[in-house]
C-alpha positions, 0 to 999 in steps of 0.5 A, a space after each residue: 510115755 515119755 520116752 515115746 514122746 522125745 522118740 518122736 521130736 527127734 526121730 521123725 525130724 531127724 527122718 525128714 531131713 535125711 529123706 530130703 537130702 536123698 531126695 535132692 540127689 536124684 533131681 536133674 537140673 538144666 544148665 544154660 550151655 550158649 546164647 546167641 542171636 540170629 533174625 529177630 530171635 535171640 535163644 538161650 540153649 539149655 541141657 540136662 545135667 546128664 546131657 541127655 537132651 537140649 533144647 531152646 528157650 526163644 524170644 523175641 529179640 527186643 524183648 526183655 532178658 527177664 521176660 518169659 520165653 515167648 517159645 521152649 522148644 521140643 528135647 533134641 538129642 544134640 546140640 547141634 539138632 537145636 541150633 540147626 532147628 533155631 538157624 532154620 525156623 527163626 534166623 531164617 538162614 538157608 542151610 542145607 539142614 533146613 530142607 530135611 
């Protein structure tokens, strides 16, 4: 009774740390790649870890850098996509891109 009882204080602690470092391996992050600024919006531009797709949190810019996002934009598939989209809906600048 005894043994099964000091198997299980040690196994079952022992079996949940390593399912949660397992666990953690598998888990994307997001990294802060640019910031910059344009019109009344300044942006922070972010990707996957794995570079798979970025995308644009936006605020107004006044607002206060540990507010809330006032928008997160949709996944694009380059970097490039993202700041064309932020240049042509929210600086406002007049690109050839902006009229696709």
């Amino acid at each position: 009774m005894k043994l099964i009882q000091i198997l299980k204080v040690a196994v079952i602690p022992v079996l949940t740390v390593l399912s949660l470092l397992s666990a953690s391996n598998k888990v994307l992050a997001d990294y802060l790649n640019s910031q910059g600024s344009g019109g009344d919006y300044r942006y922070e531009l972010w990707s996957t870890d794995d570079n798979n797709y970025y995308y644009l949190k936006v605020w107004l810019y006044e607002a206060s850098r540990e507010s809330d996002p006032d928008s997160t934009t949709r996944a694009f598939p380059s970097s490039r996509e993202a700041l064309i989209y932020f240049d042509c809906n929210y600086a406002k600048k007049n690109l050839p891109e902006c009229s696709q």
